[in-house]
SERO-4910 file (N, C-alpha, C, O; in steps of 0.05 Angstrom, whole numbers):
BEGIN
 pado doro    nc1    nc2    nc3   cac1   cac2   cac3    cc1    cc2    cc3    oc1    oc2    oc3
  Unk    A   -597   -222    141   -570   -227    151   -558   -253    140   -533   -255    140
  Unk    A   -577   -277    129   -563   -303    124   -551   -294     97   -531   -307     92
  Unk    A   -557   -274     77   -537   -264     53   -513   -252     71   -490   -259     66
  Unk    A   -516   -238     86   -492   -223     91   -468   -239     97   -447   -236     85
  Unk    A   -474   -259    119   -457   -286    129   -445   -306     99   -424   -317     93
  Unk    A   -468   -304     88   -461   -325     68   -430   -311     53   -408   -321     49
  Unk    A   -445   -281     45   -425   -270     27   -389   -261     42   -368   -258     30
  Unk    A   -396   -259     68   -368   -259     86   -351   -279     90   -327   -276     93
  Unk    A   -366   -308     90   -357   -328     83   -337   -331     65   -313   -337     68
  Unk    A   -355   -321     38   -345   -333     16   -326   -318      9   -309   -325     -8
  Unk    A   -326   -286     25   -302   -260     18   -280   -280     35   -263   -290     21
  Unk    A   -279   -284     59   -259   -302     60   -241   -321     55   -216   -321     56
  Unk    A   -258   -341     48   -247   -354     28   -235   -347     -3   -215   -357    -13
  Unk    A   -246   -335    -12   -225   -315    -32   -208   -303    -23   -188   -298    -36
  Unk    A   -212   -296     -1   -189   -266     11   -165   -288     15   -143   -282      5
  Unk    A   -167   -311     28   -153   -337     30   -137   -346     10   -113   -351     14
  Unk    A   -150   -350    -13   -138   -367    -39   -123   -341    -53   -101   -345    -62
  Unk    A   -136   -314    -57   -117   -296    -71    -86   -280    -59    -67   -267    -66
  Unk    A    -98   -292    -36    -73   -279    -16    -41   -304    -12    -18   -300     -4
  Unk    A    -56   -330    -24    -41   -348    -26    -40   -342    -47    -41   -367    -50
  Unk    A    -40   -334    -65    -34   -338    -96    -10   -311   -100     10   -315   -113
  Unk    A    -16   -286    -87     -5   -264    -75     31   -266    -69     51   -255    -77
  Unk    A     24   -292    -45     53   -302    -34     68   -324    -47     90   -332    -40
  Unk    A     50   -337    -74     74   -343    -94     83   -337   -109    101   -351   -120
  Unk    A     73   -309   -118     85   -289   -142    103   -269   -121    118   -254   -133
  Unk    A    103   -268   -105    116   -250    -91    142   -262    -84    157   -247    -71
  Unk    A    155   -291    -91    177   -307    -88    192   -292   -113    214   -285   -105
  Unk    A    190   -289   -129    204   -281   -152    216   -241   -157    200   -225   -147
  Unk    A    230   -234   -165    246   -210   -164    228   -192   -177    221   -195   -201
  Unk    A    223   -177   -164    207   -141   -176    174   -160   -178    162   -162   -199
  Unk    A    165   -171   -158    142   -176   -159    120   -158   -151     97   -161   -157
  Unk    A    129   -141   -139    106   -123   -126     79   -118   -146     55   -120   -143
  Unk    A     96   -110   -167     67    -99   -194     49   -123   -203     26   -123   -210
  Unk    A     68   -147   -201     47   -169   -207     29   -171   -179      4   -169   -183
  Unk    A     35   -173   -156     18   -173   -136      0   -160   -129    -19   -168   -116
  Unk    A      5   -127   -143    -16   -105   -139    -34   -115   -153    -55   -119   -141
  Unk    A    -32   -124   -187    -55   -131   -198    -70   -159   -193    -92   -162   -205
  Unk    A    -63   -174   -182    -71   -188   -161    -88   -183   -154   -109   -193   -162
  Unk    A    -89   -157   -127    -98   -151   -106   -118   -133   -126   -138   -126   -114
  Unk    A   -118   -124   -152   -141   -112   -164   -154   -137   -176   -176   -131   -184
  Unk    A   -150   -155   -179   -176   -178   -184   -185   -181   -170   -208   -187   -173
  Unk    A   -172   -177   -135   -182   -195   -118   -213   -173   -110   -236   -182   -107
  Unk    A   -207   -146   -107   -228   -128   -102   -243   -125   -124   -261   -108   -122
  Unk    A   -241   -138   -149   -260   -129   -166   -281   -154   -166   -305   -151   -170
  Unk    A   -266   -183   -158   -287   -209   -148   -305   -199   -127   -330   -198   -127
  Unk    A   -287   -189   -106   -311   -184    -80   -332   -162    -82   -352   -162    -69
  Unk    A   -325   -143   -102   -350   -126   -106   -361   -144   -122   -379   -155   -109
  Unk    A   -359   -152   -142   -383   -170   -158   -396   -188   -150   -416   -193   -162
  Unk    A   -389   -206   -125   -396   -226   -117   -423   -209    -95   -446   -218    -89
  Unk    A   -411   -183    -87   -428   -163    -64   -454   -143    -78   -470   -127    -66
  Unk    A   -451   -150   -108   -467   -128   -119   -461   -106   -123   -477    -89   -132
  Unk    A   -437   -100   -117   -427    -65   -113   -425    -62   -144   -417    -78   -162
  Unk    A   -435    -35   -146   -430    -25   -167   -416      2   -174   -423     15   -155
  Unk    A   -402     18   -190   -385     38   -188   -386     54   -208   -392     47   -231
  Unk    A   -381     78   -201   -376    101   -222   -354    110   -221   -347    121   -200
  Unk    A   -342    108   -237   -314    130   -237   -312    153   -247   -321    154   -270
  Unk    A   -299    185   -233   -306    205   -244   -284    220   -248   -279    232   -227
  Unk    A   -265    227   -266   -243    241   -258   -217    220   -273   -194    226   -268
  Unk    A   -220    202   -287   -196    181   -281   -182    204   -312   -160    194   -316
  Unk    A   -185    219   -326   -171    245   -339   -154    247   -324   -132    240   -333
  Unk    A   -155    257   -297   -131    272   -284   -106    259   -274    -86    271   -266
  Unk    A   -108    234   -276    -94    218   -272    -68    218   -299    -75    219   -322
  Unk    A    -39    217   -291    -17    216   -302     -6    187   -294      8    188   -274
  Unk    A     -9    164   -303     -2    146   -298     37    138   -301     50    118   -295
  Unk    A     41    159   -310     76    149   -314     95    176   -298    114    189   -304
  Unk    A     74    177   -271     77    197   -256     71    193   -226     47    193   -221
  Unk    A     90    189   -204     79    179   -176     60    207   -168     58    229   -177
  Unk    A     43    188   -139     26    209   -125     12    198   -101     -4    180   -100
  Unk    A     19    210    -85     -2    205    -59    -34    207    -56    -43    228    -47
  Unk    A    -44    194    -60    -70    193    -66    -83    200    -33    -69    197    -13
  Unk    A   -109    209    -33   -114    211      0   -150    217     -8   -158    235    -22
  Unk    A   -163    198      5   -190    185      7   -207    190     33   -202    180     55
  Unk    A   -226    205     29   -249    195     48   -246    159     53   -238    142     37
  Unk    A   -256    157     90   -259    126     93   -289    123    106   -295    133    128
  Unk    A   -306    108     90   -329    102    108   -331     74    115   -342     72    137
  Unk    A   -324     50    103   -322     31    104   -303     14     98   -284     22     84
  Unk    A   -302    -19    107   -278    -29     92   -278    -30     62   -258    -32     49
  Unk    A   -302    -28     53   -308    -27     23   -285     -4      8   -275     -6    -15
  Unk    A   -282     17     28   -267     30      2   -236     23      3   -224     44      4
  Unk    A   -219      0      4   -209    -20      5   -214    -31    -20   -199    -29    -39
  Unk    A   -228    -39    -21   -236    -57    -51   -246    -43    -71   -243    -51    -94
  Unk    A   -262    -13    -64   -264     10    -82   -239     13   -101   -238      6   -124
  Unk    A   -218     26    -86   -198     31    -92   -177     17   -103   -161     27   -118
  Unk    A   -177    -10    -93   -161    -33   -113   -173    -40   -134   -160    -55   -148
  Unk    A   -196    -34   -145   -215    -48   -165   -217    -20   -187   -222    -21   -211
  Unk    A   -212      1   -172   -216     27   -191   -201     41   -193   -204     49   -216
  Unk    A   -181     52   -183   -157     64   -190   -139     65   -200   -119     59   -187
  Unk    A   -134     72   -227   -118     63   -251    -89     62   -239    -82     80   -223
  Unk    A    -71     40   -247    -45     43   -249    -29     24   -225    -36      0   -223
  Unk    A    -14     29   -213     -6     19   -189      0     38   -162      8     62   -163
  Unk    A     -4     27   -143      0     43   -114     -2     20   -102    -12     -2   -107
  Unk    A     16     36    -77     19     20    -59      3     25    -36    -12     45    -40
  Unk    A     -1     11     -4    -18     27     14     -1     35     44     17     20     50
  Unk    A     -5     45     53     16     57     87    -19     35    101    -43     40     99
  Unk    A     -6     15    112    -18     -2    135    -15     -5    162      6     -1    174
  Unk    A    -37    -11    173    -22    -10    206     -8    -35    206    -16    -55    194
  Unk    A     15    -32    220     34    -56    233      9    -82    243     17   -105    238
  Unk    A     -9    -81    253    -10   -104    261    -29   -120    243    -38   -139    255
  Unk    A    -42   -116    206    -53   -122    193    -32   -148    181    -37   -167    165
  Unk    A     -9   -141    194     18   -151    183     12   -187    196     16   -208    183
  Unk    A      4   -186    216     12   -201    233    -22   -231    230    -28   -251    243
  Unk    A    -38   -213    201    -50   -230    189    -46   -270    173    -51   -273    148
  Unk    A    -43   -280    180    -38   -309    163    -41   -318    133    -58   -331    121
  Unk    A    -15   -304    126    -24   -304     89    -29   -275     87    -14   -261     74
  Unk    A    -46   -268     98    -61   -237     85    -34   -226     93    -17   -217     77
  Unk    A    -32   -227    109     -6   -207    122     20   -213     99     28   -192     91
  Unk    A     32   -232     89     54   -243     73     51   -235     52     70   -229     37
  Unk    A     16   -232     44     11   -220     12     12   -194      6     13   -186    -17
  Unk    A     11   -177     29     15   -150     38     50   -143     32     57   -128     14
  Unk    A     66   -153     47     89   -153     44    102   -152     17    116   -135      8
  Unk    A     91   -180      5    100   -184    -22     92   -164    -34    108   -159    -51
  Unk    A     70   -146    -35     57   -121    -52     72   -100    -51     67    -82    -67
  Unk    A     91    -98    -34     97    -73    -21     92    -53     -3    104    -32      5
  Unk    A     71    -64      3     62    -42     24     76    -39     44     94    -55     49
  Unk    A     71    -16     61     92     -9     73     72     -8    111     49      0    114
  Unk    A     84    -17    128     64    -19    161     69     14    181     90     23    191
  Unk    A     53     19    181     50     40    196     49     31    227     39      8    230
  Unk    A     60     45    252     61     39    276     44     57    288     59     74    297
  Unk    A     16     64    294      9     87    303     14     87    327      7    109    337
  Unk    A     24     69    347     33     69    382     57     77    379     67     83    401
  Unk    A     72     80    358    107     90    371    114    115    346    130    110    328
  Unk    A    105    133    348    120    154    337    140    159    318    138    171    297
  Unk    A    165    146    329    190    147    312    196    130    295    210    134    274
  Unk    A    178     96    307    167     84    278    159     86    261    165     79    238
  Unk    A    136    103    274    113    113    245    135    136    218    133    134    194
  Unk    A    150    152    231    162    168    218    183    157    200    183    168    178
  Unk    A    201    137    205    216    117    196    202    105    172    214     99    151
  Unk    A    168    101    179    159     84    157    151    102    138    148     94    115
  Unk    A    145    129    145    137    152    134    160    159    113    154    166     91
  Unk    A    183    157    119    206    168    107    211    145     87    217    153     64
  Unk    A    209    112     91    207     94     75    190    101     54    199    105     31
  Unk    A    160    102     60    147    103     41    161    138     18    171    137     -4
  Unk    A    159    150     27    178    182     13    195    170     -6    198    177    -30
  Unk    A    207    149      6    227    140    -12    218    128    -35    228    132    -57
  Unk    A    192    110    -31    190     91    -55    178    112    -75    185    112    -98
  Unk    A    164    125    -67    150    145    -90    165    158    -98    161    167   -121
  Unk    A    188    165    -85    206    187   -104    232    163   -122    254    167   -133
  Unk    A    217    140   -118    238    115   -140    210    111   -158    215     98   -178
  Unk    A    185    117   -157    167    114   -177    138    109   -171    119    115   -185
  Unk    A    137     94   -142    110     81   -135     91    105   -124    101    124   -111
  Unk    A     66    102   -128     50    115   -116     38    108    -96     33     84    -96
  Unk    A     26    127    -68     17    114    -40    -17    120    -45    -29    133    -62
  Unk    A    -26    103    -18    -50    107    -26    -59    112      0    -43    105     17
  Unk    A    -79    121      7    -80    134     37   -105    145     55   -114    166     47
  Unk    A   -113    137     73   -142    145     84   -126    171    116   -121    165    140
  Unk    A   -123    188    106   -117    202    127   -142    216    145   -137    237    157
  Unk    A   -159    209    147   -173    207    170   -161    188    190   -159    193    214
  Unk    A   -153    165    178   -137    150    200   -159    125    201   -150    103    196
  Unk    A   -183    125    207   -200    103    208   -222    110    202   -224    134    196
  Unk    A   -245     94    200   -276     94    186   -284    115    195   -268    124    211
  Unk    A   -311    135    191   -322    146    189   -344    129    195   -349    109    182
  Unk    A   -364    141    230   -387    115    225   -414    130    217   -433    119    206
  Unk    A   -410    159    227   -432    173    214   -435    183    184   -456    190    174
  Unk    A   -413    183    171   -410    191    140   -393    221    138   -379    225    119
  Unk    A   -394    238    158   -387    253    165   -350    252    157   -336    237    170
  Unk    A   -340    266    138   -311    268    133   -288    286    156   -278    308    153
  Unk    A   -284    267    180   -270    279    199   -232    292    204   -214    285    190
  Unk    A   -231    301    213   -206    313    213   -185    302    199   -185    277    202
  Unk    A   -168    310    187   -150    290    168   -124    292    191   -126    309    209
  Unk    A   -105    278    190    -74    261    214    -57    283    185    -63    290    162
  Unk    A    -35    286    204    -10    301    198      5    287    182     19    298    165
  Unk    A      4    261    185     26    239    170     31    243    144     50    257    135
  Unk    A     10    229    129      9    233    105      9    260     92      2    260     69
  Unk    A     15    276    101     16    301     89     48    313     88     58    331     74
  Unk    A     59    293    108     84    303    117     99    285     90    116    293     74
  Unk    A     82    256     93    104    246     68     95    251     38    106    238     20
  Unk    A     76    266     33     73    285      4     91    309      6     95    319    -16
  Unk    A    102    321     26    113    341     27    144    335     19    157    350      5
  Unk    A    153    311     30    173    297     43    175    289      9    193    301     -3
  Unk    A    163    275     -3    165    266    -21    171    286    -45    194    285    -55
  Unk    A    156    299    -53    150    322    -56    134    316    -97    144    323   -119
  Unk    A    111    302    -91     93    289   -108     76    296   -107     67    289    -85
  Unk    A     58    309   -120     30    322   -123      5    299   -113      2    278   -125
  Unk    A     -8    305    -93    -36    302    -78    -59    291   -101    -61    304   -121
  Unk    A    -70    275    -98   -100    265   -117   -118    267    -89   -112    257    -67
  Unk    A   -131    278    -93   -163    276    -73   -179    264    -87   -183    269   -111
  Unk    A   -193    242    -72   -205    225    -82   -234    223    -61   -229    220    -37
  Unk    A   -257    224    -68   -276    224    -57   -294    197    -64   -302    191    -86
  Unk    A   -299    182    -36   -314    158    -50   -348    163    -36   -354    172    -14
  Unk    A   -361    155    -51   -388    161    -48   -407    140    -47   -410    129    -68
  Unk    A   -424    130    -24   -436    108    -19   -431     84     -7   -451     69     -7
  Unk    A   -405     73      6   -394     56     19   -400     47     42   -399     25     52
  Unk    A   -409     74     55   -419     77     86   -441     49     87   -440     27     98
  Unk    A   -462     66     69   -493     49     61   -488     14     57   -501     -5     67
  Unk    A   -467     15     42   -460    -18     30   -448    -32     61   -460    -51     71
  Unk    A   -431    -23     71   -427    -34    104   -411    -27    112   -387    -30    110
  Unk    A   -433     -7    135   -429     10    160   -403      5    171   -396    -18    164
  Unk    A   -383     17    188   -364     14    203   -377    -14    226   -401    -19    226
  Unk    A   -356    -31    243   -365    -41    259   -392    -67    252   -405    -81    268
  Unk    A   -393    -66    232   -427    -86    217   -410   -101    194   -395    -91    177
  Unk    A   -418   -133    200   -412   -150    182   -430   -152    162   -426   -168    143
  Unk    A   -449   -138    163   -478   -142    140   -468   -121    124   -458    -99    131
  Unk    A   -473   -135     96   -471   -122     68   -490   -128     53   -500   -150     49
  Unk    A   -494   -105     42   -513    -94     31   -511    -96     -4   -492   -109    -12
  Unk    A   -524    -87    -21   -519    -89    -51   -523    -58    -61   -541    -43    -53
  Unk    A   -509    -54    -75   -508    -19    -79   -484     -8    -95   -466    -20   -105
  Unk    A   -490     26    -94   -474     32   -115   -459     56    -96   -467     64    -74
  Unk    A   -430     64   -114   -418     74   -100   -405     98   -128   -403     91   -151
  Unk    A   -399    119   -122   -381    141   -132   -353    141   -124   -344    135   -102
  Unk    A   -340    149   -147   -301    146   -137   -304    177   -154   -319    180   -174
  Unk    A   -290    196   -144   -286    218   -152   -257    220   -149   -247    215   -127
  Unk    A   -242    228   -173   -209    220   -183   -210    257   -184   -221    267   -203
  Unk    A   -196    276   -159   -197    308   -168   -169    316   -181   -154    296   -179
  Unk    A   -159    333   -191   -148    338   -197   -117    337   -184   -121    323   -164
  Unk    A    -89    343   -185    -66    337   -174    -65    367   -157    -64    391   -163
  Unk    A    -65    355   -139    -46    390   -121     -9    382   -117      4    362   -110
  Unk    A     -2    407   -123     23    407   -123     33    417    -96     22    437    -85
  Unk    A     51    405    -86     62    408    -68     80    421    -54     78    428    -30
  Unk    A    104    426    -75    127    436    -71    131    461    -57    153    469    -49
  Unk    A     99    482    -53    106    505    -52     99    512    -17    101    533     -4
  Unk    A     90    478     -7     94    483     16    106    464     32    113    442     23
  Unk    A    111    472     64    131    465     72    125    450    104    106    461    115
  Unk    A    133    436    116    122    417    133    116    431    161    108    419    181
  Unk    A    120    456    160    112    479    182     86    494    173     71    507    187
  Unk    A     85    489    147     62    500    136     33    481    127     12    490    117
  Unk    A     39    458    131     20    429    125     -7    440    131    -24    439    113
  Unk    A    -14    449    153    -42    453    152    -60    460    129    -80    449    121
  Unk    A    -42    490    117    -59    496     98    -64    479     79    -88    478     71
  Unk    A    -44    463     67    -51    444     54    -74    420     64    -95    414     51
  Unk    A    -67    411     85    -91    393     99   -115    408     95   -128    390     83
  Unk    A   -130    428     96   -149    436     96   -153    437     71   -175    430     62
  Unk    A   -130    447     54   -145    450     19   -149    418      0   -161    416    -22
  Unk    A   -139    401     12   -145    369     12   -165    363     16   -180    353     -1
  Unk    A   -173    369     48   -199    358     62   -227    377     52   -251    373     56
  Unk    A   -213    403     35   -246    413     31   -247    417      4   -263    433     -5
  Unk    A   -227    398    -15   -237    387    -42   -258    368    -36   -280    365    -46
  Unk    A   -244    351    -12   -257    321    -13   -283    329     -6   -300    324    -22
  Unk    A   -290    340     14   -314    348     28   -338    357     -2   -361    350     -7
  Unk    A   -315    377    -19   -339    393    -30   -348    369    -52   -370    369    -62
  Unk    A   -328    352    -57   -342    328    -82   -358    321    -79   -378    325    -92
  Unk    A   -356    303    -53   -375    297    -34   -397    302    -29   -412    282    -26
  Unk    A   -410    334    -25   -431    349    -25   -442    355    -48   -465    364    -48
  Unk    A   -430    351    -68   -435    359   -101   -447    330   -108   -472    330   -110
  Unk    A   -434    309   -112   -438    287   -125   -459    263   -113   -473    246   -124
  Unk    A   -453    272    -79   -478    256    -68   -508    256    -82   -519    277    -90
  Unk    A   -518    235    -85   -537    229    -94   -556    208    -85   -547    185    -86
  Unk    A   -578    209    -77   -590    184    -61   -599    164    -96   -597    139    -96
  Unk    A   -605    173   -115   -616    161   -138   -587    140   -146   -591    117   -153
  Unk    A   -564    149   -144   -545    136   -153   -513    134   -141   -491    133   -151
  Unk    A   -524    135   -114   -503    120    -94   -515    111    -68   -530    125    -54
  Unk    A   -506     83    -64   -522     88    -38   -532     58    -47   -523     42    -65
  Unk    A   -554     55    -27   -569     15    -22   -581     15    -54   -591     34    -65
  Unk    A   -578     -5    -62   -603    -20    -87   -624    -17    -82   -641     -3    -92
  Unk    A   -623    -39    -57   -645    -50    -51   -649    -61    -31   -651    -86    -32
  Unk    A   -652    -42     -1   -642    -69     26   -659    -81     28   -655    -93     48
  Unk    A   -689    -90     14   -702   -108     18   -685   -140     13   -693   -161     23
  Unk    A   -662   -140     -3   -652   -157     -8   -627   -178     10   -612   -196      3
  Unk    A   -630   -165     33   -615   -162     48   -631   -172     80   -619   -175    102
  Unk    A   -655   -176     76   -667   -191    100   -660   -219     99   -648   -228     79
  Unk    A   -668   -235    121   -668   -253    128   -690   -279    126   -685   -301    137
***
């Protein structure tokens, strides 16, 4: 545990200095893209500094001069820094409202673009839903854990209506993205981190247009059982998953 502390430390203090660095590029006009890549140094330091290591599988399907709602398995905060460190191009993320209300982190968020999700008030959340619709159909892409929160058994649980409403809303083709091993690196709820490797599976684009926000389910299901089946395919204990938790005692 004295690595784990040491290395949370020191994620802080970076998370600190890049988030201040965040909120002085974000003073100047059309900063968001400089801030995104920012925020991809900042996750590509904290995996290196954590030992994480990555595979990327799929980054072909990707159309970079093309928006898209991206939507991710969540096992950990790690896939956070997965995803800023590996995902070609720019996106933005749908956050909860009160990540906002962070010191610095919260201001560097802002300046990025991201957009705050309200999950206690409804008509907020939809408001912010319809915001974000907007930015992607001016060019930006979203990025999105519609399970809604961690996963503590690994287990890929029911996916939220939201985000499906604003791919529909938008009307921007779906990336399923499956991340593999994050759980292992640190658990939901556990400040101990671990050293290890992880899978990003980039699936192909589902198109959207042909359904309709009375009809979302089917789509939710054909999302959630790409992700599932990557998932079941690509898992691997040889090459996702701990290093080495002997390295990781105390």
């Amino acid at each position: 545990m004295i690595r784990s502390a040491l290395l949370v430390t020191l994620g802080v203090a970076i998370t600190a200095f890049m988030s201040l660095c965040a909120v002085v590029f974000s003073v100047f006009p059309n900063s968001d893209n400089r801030v995104h890549k920012i925020a991809n140094i900042w996750g590509k330091i904290l995996l290196l500094i954590c030992n994480t290591k990555a595979e990327v599988i799929g980054k072909e399907n990707l159309d970079r001069g093309k928006p898209h709602v991206f939507m991710a398995n969540h096992q950990s905060d790690f896939d956070i820094l997965i995803a800023l460190a590996y995902i070609p191009g720019q996106f933005r993320w749908l956050v909860k409202k009160e990540l906002f209300n962070i010191p610095v982190f919260g201001a560097a968020m802002k300046g990025a673009g991201y957009i705050s999700i309200d999950r206690q008030n409804r008509e907020n959340a939809m408001q912010s839903l319809d915001e974000a619709a907007l930015r992607i159909r001016n060019g930006k892409s979203i990025m999105t854990f519609p399970e809604g929160t961690r996963s503590r058994d690994g287990e890929i649980k029911a996916f939220k209506q939201g985000t499906f409403y604003l791919a529909i809303k938008s009307g921007v083709p779906i990336i399923p993205v499956t991340i593999i091993g994050s759980g292992q690196i640190m658990p939901k709820r556990s400040l101990r981190v671990r050293p290890g490797r992880v899978k990003l599976i980039i699936d192909k684009p589902i198109d959207v247009k042909k359904y309709g926000v009375e009809d979302r389910q089917a789509l939710i299901e054909k999302v959630r059982n790409i992700i599932i089946k990557n998932y079941d395919e690509w898992r691997d204990a040889d090459t996702a998953g701990i290093i080495d938790t002997e390295k990781d005692v105390s």
